[in-house]
PDB file as gemmi writes it, atoms N, CA and C in Angstrom:
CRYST1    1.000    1.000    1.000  90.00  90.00  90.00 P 1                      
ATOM      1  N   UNK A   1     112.031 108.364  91.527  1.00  0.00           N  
ATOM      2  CA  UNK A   1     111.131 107.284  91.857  1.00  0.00           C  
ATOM      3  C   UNK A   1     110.448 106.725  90.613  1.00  0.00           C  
ATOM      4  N   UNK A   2     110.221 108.025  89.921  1.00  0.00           N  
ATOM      5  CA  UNK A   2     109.533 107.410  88.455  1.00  0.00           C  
ATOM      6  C   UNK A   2     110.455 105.845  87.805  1.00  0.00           C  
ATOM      7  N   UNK A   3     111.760 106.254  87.467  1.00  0.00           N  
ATOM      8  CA  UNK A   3     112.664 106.014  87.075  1.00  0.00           C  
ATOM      9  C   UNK A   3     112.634 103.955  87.434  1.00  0.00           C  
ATOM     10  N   UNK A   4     112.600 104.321  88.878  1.00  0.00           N  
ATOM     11  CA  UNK A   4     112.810 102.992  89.709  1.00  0.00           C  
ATOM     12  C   UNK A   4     110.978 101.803  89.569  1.00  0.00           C  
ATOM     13  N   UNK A   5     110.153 102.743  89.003  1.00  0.00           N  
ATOM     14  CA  UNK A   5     108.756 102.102  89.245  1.00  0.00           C  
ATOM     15  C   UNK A   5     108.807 101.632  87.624  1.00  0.00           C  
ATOM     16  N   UNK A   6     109.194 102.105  86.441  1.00  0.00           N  
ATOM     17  CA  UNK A   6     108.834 101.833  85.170  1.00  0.00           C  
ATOM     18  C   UNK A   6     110.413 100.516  85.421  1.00  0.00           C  
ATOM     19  N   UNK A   7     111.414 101.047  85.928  1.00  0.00           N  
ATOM     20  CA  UNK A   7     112.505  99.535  85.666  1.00  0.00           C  
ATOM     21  C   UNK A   7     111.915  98.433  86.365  1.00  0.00           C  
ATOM     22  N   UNK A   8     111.280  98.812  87.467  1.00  0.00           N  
ATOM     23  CA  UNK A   8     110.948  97.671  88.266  1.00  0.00           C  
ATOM     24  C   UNK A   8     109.385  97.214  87.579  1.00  0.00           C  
ATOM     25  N   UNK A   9     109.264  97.727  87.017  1.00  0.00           N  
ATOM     26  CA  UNK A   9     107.782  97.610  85.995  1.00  0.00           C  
ATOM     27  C   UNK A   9     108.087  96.167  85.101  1.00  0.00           C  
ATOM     28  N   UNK A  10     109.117  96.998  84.899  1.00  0.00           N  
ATOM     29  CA  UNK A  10     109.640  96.023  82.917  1.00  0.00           C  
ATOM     30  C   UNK A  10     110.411  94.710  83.445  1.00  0.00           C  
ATOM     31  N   UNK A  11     111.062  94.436  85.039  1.00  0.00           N  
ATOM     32  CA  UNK A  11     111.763  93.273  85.465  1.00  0.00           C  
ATOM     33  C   UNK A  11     110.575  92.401  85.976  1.00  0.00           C  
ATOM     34  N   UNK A  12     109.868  93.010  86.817  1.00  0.00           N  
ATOM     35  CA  UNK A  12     108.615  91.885  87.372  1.00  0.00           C  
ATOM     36  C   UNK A  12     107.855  91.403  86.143  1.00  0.00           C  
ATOM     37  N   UNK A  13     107.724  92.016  84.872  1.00  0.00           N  
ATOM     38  CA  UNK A  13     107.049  91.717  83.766  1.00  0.00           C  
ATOM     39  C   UNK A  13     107.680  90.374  83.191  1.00  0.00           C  
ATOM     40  N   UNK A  14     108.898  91.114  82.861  1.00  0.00           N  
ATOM     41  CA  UNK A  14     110.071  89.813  82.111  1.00  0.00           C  
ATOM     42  C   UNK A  14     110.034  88.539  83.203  1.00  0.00           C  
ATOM     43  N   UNK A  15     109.961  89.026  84.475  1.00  0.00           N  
ATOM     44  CA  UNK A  15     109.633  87.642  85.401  1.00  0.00           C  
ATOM     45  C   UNK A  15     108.520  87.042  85.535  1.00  0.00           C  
ATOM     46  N   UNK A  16     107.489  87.831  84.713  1.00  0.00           N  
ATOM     47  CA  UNK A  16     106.418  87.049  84.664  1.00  0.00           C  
ATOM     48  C   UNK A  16     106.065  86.059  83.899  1.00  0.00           C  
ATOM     49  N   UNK A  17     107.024  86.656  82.615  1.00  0.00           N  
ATOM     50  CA  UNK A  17     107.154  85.929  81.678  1.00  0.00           C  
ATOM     51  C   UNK A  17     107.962  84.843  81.450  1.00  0.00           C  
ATOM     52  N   UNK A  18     108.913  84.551  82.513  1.00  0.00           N  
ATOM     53  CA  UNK A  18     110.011  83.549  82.438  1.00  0.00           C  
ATOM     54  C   UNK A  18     109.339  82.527  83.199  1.00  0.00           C  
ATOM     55  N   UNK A  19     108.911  82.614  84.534  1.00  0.00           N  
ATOM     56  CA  UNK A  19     108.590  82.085  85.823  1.00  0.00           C  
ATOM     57  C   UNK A  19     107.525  81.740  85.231  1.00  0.00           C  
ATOM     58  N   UNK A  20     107.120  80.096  85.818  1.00  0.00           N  
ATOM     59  CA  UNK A  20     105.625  79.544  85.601  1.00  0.00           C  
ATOM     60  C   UNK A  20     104.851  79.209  86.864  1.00  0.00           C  
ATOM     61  N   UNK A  21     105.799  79.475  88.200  1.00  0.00           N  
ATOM     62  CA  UNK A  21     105.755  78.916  89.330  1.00  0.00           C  
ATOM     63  C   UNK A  21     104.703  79.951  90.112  1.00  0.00           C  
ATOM     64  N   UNK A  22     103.475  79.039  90.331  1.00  0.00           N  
ATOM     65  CA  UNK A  22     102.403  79.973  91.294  1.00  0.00           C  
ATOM     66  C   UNK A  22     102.673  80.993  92.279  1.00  0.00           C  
ATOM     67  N   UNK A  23     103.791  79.602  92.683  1.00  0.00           N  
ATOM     68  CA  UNK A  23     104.562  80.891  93.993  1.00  0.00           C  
ATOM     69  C   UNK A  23     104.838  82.387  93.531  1.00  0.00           C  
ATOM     70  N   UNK A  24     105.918  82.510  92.788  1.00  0.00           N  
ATOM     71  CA  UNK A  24     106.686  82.941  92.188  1.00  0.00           C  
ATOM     72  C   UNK A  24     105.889  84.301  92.080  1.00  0.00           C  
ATOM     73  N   UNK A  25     104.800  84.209  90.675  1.00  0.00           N  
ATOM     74  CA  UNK A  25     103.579  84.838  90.759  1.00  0.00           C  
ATOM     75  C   UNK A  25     102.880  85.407  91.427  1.00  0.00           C  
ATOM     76  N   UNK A  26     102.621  84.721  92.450  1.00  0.00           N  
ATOM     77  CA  UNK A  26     102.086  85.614  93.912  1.00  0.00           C  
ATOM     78  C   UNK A  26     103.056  86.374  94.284  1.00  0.00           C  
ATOM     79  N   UNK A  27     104.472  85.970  94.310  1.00  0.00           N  
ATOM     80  CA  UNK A  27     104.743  87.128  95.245  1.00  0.00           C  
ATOM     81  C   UNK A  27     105.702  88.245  94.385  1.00  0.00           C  
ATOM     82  N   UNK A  28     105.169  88.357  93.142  1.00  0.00           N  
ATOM     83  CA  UNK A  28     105.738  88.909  92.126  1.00  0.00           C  
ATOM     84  C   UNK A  28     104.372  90.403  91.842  1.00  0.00           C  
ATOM     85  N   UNK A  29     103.289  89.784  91.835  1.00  0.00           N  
ATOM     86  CA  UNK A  29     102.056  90.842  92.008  1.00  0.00           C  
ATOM     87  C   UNK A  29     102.041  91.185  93.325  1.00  0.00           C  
ATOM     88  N   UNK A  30     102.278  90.346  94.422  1.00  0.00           N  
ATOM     89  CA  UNK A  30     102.577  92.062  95.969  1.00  0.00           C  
ATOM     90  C   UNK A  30     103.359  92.116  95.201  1.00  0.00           C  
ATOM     91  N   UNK A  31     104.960  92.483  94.504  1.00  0.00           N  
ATOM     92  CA  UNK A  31     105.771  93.068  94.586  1.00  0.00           C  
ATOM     93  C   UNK A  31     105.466  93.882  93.782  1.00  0.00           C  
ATOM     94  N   UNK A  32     104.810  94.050  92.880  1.00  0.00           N  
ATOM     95  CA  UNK A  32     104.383  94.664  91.782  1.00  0.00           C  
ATOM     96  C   UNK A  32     102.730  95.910  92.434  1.00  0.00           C  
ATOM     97  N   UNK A  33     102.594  95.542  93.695  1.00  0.00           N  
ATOM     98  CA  UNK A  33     101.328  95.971  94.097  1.00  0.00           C  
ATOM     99  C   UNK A  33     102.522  96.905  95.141  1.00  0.00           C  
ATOM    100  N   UNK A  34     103.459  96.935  95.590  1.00  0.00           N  
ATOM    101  CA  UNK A  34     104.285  96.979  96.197  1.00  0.00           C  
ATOM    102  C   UNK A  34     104.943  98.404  95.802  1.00  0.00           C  
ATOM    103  N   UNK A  35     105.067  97.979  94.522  1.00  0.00           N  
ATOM    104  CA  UNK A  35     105.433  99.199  94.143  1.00  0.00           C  
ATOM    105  C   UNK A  35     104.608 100.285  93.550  1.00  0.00           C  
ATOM    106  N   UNK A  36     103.662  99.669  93.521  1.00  0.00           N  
ATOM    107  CA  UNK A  36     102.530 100.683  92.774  1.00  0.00           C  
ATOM    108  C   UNK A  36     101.867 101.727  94.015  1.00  0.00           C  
ATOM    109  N   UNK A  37     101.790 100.956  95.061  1.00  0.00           N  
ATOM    110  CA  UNK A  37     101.694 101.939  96.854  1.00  0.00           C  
ATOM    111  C   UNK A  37     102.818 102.947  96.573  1.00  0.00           C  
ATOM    112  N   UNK A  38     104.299 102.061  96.560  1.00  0.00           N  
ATOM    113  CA  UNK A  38     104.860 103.171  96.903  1.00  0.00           C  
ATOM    114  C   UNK A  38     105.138 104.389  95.961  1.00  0.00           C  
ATOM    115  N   UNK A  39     105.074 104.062  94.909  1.00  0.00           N  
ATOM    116  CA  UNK A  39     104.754 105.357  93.669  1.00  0.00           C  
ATOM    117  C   UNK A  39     103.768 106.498  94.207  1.00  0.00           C  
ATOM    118  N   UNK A  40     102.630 106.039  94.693  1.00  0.00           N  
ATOM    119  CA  UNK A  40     101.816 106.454  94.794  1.00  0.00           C  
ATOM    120  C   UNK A  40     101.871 107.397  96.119  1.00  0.00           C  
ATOM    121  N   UNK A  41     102.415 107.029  97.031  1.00  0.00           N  
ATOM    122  CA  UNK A  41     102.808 107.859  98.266  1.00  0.00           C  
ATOM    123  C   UNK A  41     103.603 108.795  98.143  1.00  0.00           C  
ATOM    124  N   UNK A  42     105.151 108.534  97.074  1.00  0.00           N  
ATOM    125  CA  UNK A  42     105.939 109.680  96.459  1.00  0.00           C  
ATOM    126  C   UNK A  42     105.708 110.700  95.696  1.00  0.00           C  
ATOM    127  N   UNK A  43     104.107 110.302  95.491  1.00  0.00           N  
ATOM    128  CA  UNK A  43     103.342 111.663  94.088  1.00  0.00           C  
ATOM    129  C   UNK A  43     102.830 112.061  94.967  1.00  0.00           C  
ATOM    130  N   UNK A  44     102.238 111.597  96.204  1.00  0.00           N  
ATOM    131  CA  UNK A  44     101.155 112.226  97.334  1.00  0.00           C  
ATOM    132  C   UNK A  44     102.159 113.200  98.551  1.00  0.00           C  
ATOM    133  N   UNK A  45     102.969 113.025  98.671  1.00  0.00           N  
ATOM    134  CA  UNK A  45     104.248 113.686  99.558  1.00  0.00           C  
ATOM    135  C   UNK A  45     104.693 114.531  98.926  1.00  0.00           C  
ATOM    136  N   UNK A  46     105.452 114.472  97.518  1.00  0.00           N  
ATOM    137  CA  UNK A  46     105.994 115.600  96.521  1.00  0.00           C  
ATOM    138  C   UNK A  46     105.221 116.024  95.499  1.00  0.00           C  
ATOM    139  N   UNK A  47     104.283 116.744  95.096  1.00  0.00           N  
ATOM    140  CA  UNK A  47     103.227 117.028  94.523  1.00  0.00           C  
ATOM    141  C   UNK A  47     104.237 118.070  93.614  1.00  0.00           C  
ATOM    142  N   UNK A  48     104.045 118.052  92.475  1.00  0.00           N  
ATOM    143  CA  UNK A  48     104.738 118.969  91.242  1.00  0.00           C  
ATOM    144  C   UNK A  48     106.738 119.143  91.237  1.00  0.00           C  
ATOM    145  N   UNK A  49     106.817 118.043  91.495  1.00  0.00           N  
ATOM    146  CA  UNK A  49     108.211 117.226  91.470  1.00  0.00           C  
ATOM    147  C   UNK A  49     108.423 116.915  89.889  1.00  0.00           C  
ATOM    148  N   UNK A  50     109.078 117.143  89.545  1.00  0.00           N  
ATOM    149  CA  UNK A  50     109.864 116.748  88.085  1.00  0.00           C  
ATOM    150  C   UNK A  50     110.534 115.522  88.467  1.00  0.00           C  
ATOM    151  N   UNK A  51     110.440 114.604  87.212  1.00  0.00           N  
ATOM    152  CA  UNK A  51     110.658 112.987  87.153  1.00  0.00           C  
ATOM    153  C   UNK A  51     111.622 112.831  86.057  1.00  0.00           C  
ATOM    154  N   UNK A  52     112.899 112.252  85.656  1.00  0.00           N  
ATOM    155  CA  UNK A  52     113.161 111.997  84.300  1.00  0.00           C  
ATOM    156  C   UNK A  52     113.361 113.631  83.184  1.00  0.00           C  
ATOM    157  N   UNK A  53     113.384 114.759  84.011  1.00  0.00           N  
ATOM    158  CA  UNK A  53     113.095 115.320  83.146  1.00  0.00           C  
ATOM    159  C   UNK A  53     112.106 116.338  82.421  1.00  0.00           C  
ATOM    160  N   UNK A  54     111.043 114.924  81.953  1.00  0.00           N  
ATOM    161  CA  UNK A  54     109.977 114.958  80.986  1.00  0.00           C  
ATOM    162  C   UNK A  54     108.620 114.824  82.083  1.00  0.00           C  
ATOM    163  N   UNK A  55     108.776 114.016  83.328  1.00  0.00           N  
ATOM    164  CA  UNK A  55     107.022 113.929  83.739  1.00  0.00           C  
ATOM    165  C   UNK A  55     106.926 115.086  85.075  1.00  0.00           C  
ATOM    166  N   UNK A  56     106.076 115.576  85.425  1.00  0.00           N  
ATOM    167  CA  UNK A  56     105.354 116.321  86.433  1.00  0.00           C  
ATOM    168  C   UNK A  56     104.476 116.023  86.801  1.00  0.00           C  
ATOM    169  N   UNK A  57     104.118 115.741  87.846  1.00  0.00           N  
ATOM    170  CA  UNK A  57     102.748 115.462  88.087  1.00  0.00           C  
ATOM    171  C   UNK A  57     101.752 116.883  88.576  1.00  0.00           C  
ATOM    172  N   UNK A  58     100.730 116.761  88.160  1.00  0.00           N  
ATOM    173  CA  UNK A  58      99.809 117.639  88.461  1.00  0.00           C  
ATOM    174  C   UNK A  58      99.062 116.912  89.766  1.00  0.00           C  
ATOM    175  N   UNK A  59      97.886 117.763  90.559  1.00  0.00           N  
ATOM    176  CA  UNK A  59      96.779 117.157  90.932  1.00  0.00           C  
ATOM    177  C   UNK A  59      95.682 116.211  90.008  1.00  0.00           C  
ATOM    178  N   UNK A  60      95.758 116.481  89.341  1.00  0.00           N  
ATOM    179  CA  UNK A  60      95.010 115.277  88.623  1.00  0.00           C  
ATOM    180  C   UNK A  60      95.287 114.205  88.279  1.00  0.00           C  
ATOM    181  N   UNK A  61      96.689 114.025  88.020  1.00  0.00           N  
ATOM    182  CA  UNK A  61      97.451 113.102  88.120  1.00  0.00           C  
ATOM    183  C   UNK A  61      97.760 112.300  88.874  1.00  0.00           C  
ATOM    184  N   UNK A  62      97.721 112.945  90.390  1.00  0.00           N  
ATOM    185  CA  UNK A  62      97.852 112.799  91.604  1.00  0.00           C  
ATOM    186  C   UNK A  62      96.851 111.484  91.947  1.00  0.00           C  
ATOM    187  N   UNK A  63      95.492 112.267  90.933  1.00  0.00           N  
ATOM    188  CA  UNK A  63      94.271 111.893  92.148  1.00  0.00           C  
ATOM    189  C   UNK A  63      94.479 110.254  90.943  1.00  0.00           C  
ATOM    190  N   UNK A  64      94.265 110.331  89.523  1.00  0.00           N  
ATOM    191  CA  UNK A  64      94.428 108.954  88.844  1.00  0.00           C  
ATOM    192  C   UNK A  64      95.279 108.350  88.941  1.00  0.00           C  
ATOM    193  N   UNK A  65      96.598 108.640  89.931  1.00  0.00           N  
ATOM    194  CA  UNK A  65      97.077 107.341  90.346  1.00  0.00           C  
ATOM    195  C   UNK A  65      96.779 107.152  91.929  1.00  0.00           C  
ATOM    196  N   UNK A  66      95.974 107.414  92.419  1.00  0.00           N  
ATOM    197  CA  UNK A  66      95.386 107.387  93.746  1.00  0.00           C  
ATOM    198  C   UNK A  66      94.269 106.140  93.495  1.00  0.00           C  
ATOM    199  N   UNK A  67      93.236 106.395  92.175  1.00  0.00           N  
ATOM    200  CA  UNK A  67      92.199 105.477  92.014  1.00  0.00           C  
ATOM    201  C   UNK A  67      93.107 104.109  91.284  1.00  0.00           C  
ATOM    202  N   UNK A  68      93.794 104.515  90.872  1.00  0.00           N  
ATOM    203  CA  UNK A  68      94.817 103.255  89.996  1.00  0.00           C  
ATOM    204  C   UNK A  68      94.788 102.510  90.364  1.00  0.00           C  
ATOM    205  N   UNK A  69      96.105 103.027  91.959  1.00  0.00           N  
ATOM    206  CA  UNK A  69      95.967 102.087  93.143  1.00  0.00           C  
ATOM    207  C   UNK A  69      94.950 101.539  93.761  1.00  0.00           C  
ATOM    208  N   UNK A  70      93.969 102.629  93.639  1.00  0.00           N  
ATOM    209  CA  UNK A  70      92.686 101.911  94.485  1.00  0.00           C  
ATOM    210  C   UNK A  70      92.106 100.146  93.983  1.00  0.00           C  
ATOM    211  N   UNK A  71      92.146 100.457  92.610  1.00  0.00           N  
ATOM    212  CA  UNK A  71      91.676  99.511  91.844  1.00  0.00           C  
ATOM    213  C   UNK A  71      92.265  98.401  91.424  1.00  0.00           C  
ATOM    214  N   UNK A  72      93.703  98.861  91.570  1.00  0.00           N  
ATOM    215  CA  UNK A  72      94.671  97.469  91.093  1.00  0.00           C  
ATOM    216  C   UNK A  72      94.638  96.329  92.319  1.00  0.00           C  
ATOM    217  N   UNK A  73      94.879  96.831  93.897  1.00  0.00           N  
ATOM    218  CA  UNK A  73      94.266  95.530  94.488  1.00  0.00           C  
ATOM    219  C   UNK A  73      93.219  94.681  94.450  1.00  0.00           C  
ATOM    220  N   UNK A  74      92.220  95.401  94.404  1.00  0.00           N  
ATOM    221  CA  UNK A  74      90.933  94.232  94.424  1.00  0.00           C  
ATOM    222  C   UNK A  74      91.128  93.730  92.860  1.00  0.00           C  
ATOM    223  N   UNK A  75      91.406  93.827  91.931  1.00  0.00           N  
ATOM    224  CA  UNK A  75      91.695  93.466  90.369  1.00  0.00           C  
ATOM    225  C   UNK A  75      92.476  92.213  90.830  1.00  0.00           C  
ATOM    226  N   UNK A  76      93.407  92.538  91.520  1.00  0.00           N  
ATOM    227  CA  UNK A  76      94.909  90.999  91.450  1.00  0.00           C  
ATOM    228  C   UNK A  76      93.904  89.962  92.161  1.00  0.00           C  
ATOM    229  N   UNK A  77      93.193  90.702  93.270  1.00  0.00           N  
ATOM    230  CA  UNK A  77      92.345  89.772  94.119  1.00  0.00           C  
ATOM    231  C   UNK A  77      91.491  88.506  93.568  1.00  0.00           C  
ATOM    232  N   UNK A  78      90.772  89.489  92.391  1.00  0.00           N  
ATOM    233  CA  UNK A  78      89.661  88.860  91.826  1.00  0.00           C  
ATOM    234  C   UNK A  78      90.521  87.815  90.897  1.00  0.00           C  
ATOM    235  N   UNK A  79      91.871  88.534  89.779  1.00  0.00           N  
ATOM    236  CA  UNK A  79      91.955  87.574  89.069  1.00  0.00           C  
ATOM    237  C   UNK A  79      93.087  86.154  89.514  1.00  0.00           C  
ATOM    238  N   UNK A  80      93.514  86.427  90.559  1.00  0.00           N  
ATOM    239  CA  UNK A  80      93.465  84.956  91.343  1.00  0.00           C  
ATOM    240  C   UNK A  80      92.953  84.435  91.697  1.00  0.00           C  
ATOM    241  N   UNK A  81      91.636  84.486  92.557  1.00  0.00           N  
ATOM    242  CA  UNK A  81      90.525  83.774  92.453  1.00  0.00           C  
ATOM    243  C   UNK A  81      89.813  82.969  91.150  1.00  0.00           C  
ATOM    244  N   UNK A  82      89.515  83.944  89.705  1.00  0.00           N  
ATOM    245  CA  UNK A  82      89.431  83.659  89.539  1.00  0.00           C  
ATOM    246  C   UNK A  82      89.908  82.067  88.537  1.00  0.00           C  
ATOM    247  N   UNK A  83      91.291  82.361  88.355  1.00  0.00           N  
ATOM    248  CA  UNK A  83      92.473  81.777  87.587  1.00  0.00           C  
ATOM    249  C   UNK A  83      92.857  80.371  88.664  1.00  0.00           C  
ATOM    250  N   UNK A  84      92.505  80.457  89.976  1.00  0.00           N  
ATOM    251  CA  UNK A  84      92.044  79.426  90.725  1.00  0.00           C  
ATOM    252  C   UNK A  84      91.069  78.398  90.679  1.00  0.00           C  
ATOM    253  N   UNK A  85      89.742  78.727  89.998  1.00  0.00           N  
ATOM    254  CA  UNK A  85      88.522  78.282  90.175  1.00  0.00           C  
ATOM    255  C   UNK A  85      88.573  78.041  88.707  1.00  0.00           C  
ATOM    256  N   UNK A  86      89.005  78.509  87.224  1.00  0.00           N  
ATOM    257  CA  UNK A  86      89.450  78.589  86.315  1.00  0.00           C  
ATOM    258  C   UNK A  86      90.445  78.011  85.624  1.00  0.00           C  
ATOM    259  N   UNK A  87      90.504  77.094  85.927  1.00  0.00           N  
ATOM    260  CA  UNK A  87      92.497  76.946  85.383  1.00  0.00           C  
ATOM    261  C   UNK A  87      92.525  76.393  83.776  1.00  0.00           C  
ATOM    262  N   UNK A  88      93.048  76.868  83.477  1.00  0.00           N  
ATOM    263  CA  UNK A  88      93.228  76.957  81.887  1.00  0.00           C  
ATOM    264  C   UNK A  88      94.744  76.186  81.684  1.00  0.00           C  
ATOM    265  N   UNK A  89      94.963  75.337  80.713  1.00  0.00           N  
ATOM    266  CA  UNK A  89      96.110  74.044  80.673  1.00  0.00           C  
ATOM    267  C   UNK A  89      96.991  75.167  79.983  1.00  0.00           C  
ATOM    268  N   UNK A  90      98.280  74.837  80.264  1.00  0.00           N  
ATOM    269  CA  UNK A  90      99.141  76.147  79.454  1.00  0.00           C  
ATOM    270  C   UNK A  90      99.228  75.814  77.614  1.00  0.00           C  
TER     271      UNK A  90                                                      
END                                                                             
């Protein structure tokens, strides 16, 4: 899962960077919020699972990508709003 969240990390990125289209954008952060849930449910279900190898997650690990998630929705929330009310010329 690790594997699939850092590729799908680095493609929604490069699409962020290609794409100028609002749409696009929106539904590129759910997808990106999308996957950050489901990461987060696969560390909460398999707790000390080996990833790649190299990562393990601990409980503590567990719990900072628990608040991650917590925090990355209301974050996308705010900065569309504010980038709405804001608009800056490219």
């Amino acid at each position: 899962m690790l594997a699939v969240y850092l590729s799908g990390s680095l493609v929604i990125s490069l699409l962020f960077y290609l794409l100028r289209n609002q749409a696009a954008r929106l539904l590129l952060s759910f997808a990106f919020g999308g996957l950050q849930v489901a990461l987060t449910a696969f560390e909460l279900t398999r707790p000390d699972t080996r990833q790649l190898e190299f990562f393990t997650s601990d409980a503590l690990a567990v719990i900072f990508l628990t608040v991650l998630t917590l925090v990355t929705i209301p974050a996308f929330y705010h900065s569309f709003l504010y980038f709405k009310y804001h608009p800056y010329p490219p």
